[in-house]
KETOR-92893 format. One record per atom (N, C-alpha, C): chain; atom name; x negated, y, z negated. Coordinates in pm, whole numbers. Each point is the difference from the previous one (the first is absolute). Layout:
N
  timi  kollum    east   north      up
     A      CA       X       Y       Z
...
//
This chain:
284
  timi  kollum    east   north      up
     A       N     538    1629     175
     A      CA     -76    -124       0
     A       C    -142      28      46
     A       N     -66     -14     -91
     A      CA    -177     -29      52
     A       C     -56    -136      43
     A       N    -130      66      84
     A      CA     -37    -137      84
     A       C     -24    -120     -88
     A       N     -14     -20     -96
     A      CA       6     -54    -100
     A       C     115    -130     -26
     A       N     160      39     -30
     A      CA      98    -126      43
     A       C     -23      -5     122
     A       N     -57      52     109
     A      CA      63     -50     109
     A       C     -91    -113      42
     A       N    -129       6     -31
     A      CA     -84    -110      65
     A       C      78    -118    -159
     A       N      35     -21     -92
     A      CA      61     -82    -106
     A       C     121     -32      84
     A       N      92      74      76
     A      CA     125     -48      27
     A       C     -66     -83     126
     A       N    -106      45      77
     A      CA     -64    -130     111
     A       C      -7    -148     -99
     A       N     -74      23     -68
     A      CA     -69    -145     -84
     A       C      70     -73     -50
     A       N     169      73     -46
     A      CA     103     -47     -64
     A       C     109     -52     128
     A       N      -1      74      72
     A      CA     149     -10     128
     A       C     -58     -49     128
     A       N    -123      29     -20
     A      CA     -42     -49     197
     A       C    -170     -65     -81
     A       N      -5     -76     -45
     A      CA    -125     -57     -61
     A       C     -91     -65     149
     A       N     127     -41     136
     A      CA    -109     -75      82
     A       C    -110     141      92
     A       N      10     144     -31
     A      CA     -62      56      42
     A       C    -124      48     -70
     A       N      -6     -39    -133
     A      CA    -120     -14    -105
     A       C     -99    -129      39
     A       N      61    -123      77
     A      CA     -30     -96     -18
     A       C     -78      54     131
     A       N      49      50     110
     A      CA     -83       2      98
     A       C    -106      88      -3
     A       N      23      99     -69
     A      CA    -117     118     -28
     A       C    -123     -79     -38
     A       N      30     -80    -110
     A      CA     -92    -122     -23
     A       C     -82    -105      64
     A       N      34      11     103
     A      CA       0    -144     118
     A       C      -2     -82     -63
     A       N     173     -20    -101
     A      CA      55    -128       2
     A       C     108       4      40
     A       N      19      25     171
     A      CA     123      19      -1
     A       C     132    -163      26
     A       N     -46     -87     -66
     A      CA      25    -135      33
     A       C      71     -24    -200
     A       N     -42      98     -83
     A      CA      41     -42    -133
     A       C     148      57     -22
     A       N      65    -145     -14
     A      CA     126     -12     -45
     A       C      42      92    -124
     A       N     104     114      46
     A      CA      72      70     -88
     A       C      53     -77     -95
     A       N      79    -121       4
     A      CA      52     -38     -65
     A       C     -27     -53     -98
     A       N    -134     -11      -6
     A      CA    -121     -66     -87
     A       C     -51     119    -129
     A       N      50     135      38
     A      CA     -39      54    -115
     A       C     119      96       7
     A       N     -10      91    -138
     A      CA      76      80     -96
     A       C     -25     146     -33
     A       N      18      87      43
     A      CA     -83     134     -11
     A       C      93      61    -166
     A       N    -111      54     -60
     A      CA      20      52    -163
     A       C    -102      99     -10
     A       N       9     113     -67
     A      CA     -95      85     -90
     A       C       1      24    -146
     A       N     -20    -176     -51
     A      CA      -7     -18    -121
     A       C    -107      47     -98
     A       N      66      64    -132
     A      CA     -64      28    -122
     A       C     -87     -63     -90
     A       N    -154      65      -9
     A      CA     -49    -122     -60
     A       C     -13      83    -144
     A       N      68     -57     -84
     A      CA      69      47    -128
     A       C    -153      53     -78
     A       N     -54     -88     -86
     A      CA    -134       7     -91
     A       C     -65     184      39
     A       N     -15      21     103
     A      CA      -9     179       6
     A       C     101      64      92
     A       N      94     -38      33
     A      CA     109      62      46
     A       C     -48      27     127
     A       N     -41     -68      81
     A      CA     -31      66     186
     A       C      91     -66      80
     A       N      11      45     137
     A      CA      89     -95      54
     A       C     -57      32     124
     A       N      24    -157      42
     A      CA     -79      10     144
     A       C      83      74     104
     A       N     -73      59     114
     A      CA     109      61     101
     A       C      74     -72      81
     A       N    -131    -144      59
     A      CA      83    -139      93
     A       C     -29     -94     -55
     A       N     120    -107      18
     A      CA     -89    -167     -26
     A       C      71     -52     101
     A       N     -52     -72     101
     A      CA      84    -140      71
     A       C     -74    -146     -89
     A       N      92      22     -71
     A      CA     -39    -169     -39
     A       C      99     -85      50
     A       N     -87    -149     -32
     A      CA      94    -130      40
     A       C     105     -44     -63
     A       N      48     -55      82
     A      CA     140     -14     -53
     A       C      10    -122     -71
     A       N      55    -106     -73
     A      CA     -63    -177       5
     A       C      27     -39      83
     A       N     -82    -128     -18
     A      CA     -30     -93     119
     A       C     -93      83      58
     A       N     -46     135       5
     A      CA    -150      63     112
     A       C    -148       4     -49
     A       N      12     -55    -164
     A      CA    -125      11     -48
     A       C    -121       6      47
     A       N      -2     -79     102
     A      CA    -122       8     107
     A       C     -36     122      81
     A       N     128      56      14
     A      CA     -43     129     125
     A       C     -18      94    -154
     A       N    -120     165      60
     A      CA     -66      85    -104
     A       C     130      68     -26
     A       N     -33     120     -90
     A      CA      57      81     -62
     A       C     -98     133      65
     A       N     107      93      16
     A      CA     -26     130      68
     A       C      20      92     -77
     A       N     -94     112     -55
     A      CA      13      51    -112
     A       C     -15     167     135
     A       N      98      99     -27
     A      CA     -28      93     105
     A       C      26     131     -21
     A       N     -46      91      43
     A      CA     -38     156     -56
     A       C      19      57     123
     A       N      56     103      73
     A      CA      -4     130      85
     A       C     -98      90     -67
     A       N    -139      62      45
     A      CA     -12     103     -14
     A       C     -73     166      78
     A       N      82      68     -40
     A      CA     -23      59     105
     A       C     -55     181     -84
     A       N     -67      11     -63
     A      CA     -54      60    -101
     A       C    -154     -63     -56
     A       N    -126     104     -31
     A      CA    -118     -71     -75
     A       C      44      -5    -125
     A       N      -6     -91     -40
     A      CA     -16     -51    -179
     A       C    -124     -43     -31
     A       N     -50      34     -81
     A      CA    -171     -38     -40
     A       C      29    -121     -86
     A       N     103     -65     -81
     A      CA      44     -35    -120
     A       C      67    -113     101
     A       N      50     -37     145
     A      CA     110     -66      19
     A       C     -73    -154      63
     A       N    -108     -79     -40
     A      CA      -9     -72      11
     A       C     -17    -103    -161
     A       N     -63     110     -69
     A      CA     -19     -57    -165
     A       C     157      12     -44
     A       N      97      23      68
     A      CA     129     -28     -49
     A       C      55     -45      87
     A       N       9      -3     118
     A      CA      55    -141      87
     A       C     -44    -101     -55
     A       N    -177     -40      27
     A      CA      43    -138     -97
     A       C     -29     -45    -129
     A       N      64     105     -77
     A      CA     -11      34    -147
     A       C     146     -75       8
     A       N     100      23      36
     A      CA     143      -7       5
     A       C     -11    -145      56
     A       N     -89     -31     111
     A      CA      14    -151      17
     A       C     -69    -118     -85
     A       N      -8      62     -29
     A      CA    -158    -118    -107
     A       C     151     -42    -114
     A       N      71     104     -44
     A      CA     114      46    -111
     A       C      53    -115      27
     A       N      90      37     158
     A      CA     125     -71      13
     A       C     -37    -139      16
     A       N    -139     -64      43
     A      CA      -8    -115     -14
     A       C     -49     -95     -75
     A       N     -29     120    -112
     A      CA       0    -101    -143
     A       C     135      30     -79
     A       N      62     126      55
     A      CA     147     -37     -59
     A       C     101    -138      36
     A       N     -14     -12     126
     A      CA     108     -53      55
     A       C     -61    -150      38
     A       N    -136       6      67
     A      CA     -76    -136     -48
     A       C      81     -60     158
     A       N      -8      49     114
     A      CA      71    -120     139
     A       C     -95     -78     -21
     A       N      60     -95     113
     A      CA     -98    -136      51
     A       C     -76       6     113
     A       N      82     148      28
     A      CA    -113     -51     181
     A       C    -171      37     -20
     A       N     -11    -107      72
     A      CA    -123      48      14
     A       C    -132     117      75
     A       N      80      55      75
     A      CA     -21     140      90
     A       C      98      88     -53
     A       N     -80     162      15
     A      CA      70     108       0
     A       C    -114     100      46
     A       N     116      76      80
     A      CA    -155     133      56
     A       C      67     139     -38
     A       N     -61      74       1
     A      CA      35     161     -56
     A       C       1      -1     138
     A       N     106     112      21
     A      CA       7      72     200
     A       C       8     155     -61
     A       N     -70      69      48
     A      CA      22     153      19
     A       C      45      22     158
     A       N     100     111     -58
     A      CA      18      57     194
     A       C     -25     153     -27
     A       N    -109      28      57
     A      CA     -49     156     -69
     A       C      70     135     158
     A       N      11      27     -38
     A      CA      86     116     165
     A       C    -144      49      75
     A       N    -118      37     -76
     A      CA    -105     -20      95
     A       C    -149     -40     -87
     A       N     -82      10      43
     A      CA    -125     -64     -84
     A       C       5     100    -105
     A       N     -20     129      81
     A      CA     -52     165    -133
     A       C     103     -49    -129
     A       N      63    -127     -20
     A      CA      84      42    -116
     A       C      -6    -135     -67
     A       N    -121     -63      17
     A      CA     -77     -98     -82
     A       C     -85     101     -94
     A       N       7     -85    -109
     A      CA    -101      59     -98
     A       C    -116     -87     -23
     A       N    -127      26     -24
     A      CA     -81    -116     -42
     A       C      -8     -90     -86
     A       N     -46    -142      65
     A      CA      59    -127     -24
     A       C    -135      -9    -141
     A       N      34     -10    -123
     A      CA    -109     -69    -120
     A       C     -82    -134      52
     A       N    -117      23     -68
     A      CA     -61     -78      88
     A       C       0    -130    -103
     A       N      68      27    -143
     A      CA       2     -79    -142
     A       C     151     -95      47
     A       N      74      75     146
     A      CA     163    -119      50
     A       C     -93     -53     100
     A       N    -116     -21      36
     A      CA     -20     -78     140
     A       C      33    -156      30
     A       N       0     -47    -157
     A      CA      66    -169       1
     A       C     148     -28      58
     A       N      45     118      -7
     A      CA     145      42      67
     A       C     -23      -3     154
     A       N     -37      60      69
     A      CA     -32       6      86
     A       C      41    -109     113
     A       N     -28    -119     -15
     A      CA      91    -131      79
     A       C     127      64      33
     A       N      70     -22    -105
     A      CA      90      52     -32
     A       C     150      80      70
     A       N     -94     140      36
     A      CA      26     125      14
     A       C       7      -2     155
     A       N     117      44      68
     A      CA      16      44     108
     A       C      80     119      62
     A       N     -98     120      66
     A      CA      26     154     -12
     A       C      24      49     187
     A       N     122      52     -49
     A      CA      22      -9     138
     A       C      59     195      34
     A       N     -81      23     140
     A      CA       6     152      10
     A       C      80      36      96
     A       N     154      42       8
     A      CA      93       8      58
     A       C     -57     104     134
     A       N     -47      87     -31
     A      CA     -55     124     121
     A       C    -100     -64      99
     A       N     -77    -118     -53
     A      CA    -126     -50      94
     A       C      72    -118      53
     A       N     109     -59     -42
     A      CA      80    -122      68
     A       C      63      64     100
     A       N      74     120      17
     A      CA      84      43      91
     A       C     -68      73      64
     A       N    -188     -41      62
     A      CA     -38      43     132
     A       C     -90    -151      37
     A       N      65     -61     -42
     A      CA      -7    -135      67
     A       C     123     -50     142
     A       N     -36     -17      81
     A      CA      35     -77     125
     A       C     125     -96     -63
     A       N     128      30      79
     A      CA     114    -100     -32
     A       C       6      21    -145
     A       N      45     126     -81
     A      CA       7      -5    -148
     A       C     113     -99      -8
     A       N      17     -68    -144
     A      CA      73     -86     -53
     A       C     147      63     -26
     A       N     104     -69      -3
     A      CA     136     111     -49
     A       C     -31      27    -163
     A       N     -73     -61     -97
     A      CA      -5       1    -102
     A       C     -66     109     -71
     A       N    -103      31      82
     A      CA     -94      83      -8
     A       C      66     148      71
     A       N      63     -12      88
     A      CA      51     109      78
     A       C     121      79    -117
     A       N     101    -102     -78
     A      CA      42      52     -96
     A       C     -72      43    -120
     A       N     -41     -45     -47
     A      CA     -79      54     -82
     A       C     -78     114     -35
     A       N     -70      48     170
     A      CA       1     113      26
     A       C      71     116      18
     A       N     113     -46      -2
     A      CA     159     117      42
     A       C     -16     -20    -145
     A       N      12     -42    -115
     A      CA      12       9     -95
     A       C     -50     176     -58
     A       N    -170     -77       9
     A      CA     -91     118     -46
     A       C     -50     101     100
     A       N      54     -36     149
     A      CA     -36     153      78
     A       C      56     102      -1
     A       N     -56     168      26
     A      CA      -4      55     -77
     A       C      37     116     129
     A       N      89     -54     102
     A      CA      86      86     118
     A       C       4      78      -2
     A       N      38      87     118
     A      CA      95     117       0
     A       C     164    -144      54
     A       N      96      68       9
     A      CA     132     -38      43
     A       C       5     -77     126
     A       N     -75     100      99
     A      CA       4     -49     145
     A       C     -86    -160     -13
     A       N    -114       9     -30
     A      CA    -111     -84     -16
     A       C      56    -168     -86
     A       N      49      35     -79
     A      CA      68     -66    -125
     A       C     101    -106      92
     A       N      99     132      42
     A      CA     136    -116     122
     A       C     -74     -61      91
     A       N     -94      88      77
     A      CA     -66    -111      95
     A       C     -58    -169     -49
     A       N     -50      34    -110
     A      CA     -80    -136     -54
     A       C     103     -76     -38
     A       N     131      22     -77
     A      CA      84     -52     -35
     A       C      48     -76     112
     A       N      21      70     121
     A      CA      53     -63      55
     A       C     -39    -104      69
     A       N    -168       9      33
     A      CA     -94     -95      86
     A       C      64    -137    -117
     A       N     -65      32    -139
     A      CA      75    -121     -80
     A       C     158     -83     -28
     A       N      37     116      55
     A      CA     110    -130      13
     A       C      55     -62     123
     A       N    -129      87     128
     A      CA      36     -68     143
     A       C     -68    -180     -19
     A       N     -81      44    -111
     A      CA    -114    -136      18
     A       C      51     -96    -129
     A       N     122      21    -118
     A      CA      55     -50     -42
     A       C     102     -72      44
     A       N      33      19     115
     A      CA     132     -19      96
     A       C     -89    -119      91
     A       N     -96      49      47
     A      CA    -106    -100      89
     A       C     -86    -134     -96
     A       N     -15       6     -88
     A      CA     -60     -40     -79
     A       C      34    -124    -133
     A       N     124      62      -4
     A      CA      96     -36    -105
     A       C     101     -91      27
     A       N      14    -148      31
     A      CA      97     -70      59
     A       C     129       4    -123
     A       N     -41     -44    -119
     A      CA     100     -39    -108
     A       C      58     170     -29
     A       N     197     -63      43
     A      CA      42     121      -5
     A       C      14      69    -147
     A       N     -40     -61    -118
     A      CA      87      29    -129
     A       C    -155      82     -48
     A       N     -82     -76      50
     A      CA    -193      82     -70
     A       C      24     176     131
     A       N      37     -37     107
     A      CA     -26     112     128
     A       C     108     117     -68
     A       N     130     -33     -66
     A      CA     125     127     -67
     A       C    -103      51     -84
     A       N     -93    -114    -120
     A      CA     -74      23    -107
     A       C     -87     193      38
     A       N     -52     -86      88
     A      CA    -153      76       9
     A       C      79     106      94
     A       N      91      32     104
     A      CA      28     132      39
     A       C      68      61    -106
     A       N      64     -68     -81
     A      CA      94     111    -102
     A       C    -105      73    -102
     A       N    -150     -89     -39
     A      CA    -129      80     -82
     A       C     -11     109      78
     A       N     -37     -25     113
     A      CA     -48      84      83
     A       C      56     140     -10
     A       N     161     -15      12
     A      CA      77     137     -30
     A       C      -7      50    -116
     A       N      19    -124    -104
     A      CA     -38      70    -126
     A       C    -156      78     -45
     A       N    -100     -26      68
     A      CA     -92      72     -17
     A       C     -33     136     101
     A       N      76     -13     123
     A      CA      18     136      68
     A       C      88     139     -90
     A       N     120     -84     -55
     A      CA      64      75     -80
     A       C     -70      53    -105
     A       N     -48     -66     -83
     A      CA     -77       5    -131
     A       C    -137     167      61
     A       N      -6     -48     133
     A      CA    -136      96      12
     A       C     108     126      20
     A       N      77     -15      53
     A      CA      78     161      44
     A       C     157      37     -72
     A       N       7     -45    -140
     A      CA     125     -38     -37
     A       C     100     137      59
     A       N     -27      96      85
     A      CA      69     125      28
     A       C      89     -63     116
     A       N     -30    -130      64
     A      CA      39     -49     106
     A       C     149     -67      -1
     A       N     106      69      84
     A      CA     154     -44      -2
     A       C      -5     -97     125
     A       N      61    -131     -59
     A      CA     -14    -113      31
     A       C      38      16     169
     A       N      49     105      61
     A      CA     -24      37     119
     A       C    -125      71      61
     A       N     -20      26     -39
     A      CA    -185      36      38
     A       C     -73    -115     -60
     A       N      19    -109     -77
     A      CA     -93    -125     -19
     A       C      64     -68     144
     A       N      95     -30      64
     A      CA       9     -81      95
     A       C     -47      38     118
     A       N      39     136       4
     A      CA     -89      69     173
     A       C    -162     -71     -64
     A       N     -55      55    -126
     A      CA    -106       1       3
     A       C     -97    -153      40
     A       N      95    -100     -49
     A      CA     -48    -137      -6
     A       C      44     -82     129
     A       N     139     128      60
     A      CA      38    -110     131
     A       C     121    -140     -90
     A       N      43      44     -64
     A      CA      24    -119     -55
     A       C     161     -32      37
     A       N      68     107      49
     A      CA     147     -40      44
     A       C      10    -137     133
     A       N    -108     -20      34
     A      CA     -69    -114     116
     A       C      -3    -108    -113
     A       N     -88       9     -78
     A      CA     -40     -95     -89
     A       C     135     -75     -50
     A       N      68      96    -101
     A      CA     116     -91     -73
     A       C      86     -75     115
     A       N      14      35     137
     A      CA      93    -108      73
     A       C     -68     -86      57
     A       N    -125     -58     -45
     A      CA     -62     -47      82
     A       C      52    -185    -102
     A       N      16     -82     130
     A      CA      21    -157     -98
     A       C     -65     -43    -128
     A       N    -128      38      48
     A      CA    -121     -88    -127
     A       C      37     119    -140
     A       N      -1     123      46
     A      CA      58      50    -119
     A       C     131     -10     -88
     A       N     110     -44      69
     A      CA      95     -16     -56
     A       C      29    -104     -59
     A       N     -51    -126      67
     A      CA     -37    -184     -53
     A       C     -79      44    -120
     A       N    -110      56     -28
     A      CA     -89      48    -129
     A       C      95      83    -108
     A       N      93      95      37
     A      CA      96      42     -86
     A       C      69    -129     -78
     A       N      47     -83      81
     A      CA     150     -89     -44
     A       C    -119    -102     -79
     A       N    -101     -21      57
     A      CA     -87    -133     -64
     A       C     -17      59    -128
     A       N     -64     122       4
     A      CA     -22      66    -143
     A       C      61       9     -58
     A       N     150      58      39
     A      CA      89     -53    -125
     A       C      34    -132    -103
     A       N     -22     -59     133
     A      CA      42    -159     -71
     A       C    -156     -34     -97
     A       N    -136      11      82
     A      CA     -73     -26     -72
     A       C      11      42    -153
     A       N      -5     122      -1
     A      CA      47     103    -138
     A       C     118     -75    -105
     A       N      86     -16      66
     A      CA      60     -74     -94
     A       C     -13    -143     -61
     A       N     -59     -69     120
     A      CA     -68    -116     -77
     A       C    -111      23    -118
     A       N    -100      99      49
     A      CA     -73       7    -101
     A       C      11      61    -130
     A       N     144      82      46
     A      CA      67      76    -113
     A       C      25    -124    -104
     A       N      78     -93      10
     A      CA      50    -129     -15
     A       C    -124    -120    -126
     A       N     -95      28      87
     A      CA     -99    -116     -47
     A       C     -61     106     -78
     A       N     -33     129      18
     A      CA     -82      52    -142
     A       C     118      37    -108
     A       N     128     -21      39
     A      CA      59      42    -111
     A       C      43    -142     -79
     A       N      -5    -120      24
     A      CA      -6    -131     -24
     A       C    -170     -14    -107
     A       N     -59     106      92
     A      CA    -138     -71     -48
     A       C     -36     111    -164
     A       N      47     133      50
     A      CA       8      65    -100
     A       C      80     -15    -151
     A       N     131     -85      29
     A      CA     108     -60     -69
     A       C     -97    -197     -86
     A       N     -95     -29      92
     A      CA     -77     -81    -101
     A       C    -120      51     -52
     A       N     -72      64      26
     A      CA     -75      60     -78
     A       C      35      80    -120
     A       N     170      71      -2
     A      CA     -11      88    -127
     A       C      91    -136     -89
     A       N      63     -84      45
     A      CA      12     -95     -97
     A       C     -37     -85     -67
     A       N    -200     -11     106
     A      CA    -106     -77     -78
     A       C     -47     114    -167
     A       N     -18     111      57
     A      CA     -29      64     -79
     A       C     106      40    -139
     A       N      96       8      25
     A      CA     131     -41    -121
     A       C     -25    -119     -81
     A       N     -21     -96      99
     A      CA     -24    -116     -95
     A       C    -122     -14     -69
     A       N    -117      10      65
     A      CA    -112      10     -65
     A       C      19      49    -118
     A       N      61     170     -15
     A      CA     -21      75    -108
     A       C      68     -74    -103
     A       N     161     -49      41
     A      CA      94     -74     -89
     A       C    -105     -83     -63
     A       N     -88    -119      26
     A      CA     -46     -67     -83
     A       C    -112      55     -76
     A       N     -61      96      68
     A      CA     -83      94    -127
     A       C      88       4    -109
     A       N     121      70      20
     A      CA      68      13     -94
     A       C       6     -63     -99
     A       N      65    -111      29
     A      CA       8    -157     -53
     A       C    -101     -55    -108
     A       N     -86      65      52
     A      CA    -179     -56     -66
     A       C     -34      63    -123
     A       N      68     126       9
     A      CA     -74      75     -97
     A       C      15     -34    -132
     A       N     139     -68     -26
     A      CA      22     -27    -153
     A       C     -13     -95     -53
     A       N     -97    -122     103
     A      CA     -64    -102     -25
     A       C    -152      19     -55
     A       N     -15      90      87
     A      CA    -145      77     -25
     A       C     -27      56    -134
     A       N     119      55     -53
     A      CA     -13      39    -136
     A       C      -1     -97     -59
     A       N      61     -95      23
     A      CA      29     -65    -136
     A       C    -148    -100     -13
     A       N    -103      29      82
     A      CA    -148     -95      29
     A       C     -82      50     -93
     A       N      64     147     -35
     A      CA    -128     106     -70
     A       C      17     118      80
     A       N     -37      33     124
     A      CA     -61      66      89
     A       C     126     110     -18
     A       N    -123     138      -6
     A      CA      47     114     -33
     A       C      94      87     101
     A       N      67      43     -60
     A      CA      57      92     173
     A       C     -93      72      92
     A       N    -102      20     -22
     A      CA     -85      83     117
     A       C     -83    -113      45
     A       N      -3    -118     -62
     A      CA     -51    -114      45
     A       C     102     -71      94
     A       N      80       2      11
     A      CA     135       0      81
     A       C     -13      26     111
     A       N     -11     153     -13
     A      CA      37     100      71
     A       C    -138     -42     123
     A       N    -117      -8     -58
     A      CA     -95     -34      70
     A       C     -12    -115     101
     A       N      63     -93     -56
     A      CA      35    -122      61
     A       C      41     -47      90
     A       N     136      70     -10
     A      CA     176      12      66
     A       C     -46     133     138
     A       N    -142      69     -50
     A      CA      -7     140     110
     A       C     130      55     -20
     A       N      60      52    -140
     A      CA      92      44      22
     A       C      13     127     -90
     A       N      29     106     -53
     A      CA     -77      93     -89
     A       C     124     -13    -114
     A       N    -114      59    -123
     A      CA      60      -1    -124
     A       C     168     -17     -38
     A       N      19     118      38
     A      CA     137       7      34
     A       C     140     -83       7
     A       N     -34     -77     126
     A      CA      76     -93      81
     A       C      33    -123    -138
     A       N    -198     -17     -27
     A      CA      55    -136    -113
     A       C      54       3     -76
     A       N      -8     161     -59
     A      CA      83      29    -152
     A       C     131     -70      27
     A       N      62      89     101
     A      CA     174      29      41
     A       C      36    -138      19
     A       N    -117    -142      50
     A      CA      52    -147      33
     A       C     -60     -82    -100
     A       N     -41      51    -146
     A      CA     -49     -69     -90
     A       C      57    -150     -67
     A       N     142      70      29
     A      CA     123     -70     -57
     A       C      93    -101     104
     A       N     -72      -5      80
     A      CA      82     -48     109
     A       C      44    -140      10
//
């Protein structure tokens, strides 16, 4: 695993520590949807989106990039890709900001001075110059375990300051299981040579798992998990039957369509459905 899913599995699984990196740390998870949707017309796909969910039209859209590498090219295609998806997809809200989280400044590339209308916009944030700030944030402190660049000793130490201050910090037990179990997963990820007995000396963590708030965060998480297992598979189960039906009445259409005049690739154009499809439902 590169640093790469792991700041995506933040934005996707622990979204309220994006929110605080942001100083919004007051914006309701529940209010948005994390995706790295395809914007078809040139085939790109974004790396983050938190968009709204309905009913949030009002709160922005977060369009978001890790980078931790110079790209000379990676702003005329950041929002090359956003300009795309929002004349593909066309939301309602009325705000959206590009967020970069770059691992340190040296790995900005220069900004065109032809995107400066962008600029509002755009908010760039430098993980190495946040974490010599006074009282760093937990958000920011992960983030940095993400992309720092340890020896072993150095690495467990930091790990562990973070999850003394996840434990201090963190009242809700089901977000506090969340964010120590990243935590391991990105210690692991940095040293995968590590037998899950040398990850616990290293993290201290045989303390941790008997501790109450951790074990209440286990059982909550389960249950949470399955509820949400529940409602996206409800929600997934109406969406692919909107889309069944939809197509069914394409179907339906087509041999009305013929009989108007209108040619099969005139059809096909119509229906957005390709040549093909109309032949095989000409007769229908």
């Amino acid at each position: 695993m590169t640093a790469d899913p792991l700041f995506y599995k933040i934005f996707k699984d622990i979204p309220e520590l994006f929110f605080e990196l942001i100083g919004q740390p007051h914006h309701s998870k529940s209010a948005y949807q994390y995706s790295a949707p395809e914007v078809k017309q040139q085939g790109f796909r974004l790396d983050g989106l938190l968009s709204t969910r309905s009913g949030y039209s009002f709160k922005p859209i977060y369009f978001i990039e890790a980078q931790s590498y110079k790209d000379k090219n990676f702003y005329k295609s950041f929002f090359g890709k956003i300009i795309l998806y929002l004349t593909q997809y066309d939301p309602t809200n009325e705000e959206w900001y590009a967020v970069v989280i770059y691992d340190k400044r040296s790995s900005e590339g220069r900004f065109p001075p032809y995107l400066k209308i962008f600029l509002p916009a755009l908010r760039r944030f430098y993980l190495d110059e946040l974490g010599k700030t006074t009282n760093q944030s937990l958000g920011v402190g992960i983030m940095r375990l993400v992309v720092d660049k340890k020896r072993k000793n150095k690495t467990g130490e930091f790990a562990r300051q973070l999850i003394q201050q996840t434990k201090s910090e963190v009242s809700n037990a089901v977000l506090q299981e969340k964010v120590l179990e990243f935590i391991q997963t990105v210690v692991m990820d940095k040293f995968p040579n590590l037998s899950m007995e040398e990850l616990e000396v290293m993290l201290e963590l045989e303390s941790l798992k008997k501790s109450k708030v951790y074990l209440e965060g286990k059982q909550e998480g389960r249950q949470e998990g399955r509820q949400e297992g529940r409602q996206e598979g409800r929600q997934e189960g109406r969406e692919e039957g909107f889309r069944e039906g939809a197509l069914d009445n394409k179907l339906k259409t087509i041999p009305k369509l013929l009989k108007l005049g209108l040619s099969i690739e005139q059809v096909a154009e119509s229906l957005e459905l390709d040549v093909e499809t109309v032949r095989e439902n000409a007769a229908v």
